[in-house]
C-alpha positions in Angstrom: -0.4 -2.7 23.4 -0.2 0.8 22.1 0.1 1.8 18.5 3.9 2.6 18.9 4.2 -0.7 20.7 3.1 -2.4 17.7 5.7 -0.8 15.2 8.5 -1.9 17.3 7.0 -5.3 17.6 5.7 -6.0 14.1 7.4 -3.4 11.6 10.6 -2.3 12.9 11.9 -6.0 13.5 11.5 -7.6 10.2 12.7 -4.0 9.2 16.1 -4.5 9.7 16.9 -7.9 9.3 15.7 -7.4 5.5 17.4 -4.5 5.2 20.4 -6.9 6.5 19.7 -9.3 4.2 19.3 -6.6 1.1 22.1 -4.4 1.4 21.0 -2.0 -0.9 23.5 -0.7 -3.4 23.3 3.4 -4.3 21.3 2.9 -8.0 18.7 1.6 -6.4 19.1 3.7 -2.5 17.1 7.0 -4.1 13.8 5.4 -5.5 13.8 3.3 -1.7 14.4 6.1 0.2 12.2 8.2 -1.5 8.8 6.3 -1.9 8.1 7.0 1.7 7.9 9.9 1.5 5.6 9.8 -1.5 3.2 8.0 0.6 3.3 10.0 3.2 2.2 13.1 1.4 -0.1 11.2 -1.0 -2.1 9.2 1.8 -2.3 12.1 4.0 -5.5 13.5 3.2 -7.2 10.3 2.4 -6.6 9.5 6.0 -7.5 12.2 7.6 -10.6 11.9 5.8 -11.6 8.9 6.8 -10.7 9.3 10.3 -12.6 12.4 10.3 -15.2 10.6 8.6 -15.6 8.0 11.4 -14.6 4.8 9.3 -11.7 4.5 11.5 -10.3 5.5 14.6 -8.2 4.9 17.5 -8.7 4.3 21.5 -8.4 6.5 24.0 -4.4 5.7 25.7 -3.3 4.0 22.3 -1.6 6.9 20.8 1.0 9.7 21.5 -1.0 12.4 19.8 -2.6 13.6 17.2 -1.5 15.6 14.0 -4.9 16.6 12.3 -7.2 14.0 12.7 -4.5 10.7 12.6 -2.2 10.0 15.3 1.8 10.2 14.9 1.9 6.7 15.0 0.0 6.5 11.3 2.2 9.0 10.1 5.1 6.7 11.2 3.1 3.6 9.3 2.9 5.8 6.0 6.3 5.5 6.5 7.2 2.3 7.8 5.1 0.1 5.5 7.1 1.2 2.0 10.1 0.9 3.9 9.4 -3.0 4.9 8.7 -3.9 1.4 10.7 -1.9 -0.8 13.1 -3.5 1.5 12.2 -7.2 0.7 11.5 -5.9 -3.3 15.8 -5.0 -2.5 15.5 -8.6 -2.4 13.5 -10.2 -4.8 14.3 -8.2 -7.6 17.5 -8.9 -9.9 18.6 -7.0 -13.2 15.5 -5.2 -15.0 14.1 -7.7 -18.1 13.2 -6.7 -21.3 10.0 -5.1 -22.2 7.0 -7.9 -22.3 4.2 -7.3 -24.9 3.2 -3.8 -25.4 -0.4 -4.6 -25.0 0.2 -5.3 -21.5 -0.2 -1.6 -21.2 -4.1 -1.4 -23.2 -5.4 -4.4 -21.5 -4.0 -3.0 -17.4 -4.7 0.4 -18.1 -8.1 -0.5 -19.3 -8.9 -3.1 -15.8 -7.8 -0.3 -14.0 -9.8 2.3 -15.2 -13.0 0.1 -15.0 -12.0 -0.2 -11.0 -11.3 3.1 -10.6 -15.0 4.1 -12.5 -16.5 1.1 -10.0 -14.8 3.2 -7.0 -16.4 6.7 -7.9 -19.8 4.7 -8.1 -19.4 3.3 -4.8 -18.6 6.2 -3.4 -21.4 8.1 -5.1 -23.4 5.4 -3.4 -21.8 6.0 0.0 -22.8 4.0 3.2 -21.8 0.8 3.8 -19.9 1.0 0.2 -17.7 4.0 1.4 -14.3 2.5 2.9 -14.0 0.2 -0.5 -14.9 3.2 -2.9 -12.7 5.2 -0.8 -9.7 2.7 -1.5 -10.8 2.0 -5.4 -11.0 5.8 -6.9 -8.5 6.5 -4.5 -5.8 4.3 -5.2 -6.5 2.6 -9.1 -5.7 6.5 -10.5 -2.6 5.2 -9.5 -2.1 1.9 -10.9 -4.1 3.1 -14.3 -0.9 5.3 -14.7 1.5 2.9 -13.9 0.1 0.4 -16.7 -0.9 2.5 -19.5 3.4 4.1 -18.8 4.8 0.8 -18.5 2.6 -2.2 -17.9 5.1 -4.2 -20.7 7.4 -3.5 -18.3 5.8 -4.8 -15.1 4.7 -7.8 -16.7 8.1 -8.8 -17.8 9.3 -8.6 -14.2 6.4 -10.7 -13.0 7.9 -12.8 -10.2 9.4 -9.9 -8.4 6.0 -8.6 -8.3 4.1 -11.4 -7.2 5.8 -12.4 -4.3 6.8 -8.3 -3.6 3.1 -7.7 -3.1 1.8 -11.1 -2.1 4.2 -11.6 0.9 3.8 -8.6 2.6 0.3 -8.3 2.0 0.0 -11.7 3.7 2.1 -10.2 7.2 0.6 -7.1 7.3 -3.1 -9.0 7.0 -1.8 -11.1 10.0 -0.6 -8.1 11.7 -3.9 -5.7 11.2 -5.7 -9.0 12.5 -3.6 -8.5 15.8 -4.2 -5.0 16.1 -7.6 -5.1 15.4 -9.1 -8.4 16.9 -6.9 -9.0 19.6 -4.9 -5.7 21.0 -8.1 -3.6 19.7 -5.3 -0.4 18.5 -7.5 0.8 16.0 -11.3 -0.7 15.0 -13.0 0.1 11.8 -17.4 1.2 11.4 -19.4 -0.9 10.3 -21.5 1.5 8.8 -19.1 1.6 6.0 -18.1 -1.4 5.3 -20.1 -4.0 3.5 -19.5 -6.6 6.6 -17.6 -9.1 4.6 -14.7 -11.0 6.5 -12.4 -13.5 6.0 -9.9 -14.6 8.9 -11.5 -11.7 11.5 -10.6 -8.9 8.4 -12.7 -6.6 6.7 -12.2 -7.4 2.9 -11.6 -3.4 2.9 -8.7 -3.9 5.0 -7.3 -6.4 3.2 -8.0 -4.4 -0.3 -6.4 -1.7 1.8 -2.8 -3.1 2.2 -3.2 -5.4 -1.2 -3.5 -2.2 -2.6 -0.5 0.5 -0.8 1.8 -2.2 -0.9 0.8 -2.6 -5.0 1.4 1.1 -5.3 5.0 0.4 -3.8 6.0 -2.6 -5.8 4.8 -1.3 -8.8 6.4 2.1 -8.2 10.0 0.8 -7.2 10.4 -1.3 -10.2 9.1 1.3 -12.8 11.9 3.9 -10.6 14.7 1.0 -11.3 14.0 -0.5 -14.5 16.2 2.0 -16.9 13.5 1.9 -19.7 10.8 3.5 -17.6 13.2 6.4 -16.7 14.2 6.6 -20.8 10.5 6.9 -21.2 10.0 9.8 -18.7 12.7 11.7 -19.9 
């Protein structure tokens, strides 16, 4: 199977039928339609990176071509992944609650800027502890924002959350585990991972897509809860 093979078994399928299922109404189209493209520019140069780096890469014959150091087909992931769960977040979530507890924004701000200090020291350390520090002071910036803005609000909307993160995180592990184990699409060092595994994945991997399809979740509801967007302005 090549790396465009498995978007069109895996990602474009469940693709449509949620986007079926959702019918997304205009209020909401903008933010959807534009976190793509978000994580396409903002994941980028973290890729490349790493490919460059050697913690991942890709098979001769498995790819199109490449743009950089990443293949097209990774540039069509960046873009594909928000897409699936923003599509099943279309979903889940109903009208925006009221604000939780306003300490909800201390207490996540401050767990996320303790991961993204752990990432920068992994990093620093380098090795074996590079893909997981590469994920952690790469991605918990992120979420450090998104709590100390509005983590009252995320809390309150806590179901839609859950199960926005948890059940495509649970596919998309099954999914890598294809790719990886069985099709061999992509395969990751071990030089820079710490060689922990559960179901055939590297706990990085699973951080990995814990953690982009976080960013999403967390992102679409602060763009369509109308009290974040009172805040920004």
């Amino acid at each position: 199977m090549t790396y465009l093979q498995f978007h069109l078994a895996f990602l474009l399928p469940p693709l449509l039928i949620l986007l079926l299922l959702a019918r997304p109404r205009p209020p909401r189209l903008w933010a959807y339609l534009l976190m793509p493209l978000i994580a396409l520019v903002y994941t980028t140069p973290w890729d490349n990176y790493l490919v460059w780096k050697g913690v991942w890469g890709y098979p001769e014959g498995r790819v199109l071509l490449h743009i950089g150091y990443v293949p097209l087909e990774e540039y069509l992931f960046f873009l594909l992944q928000p897409l699936l769960t923003g599509a099943l977040l279309l979903r889940l979530a109903g009208a925006p609650p009221p604000a939780g507890p306003g300490l909800a924004r201390v207490v996540g701000g401050g767990v996320w800027l303790l991961v993204t200090a752990l990432g920068v020291l992994l990093l620093a350390l380098g090795g074996k502890f590079l893909y997981l520090g590469l994920i952690l002071a790469y991605f918990s910036p992120v979420f450090l924002l998104q709590w100390a803005f509005a983590g009252d609000l995320l809390v309150a909307w806590w179901k839609p959350l859950g199960l926005g993160v948890a059940l495509p995180t649970l596919y998309l592990w099954g999914a890598d585990h294809f790719a990886i184990a069985q099709e061999g699409i992509w395969w990751i060092s071990e030089a820079y991972i710490l060689g922990l595994k559960a179901w055939g994945l590297p706990l990085e991997e699973m951080i990995f897509f814990l953690f982009t399809n976080l960013a999403v979740v967390q992102g679409l509801l602060l763009a369509w809860h109308p009290e974040a967007l009172r805040r920004l302005r």
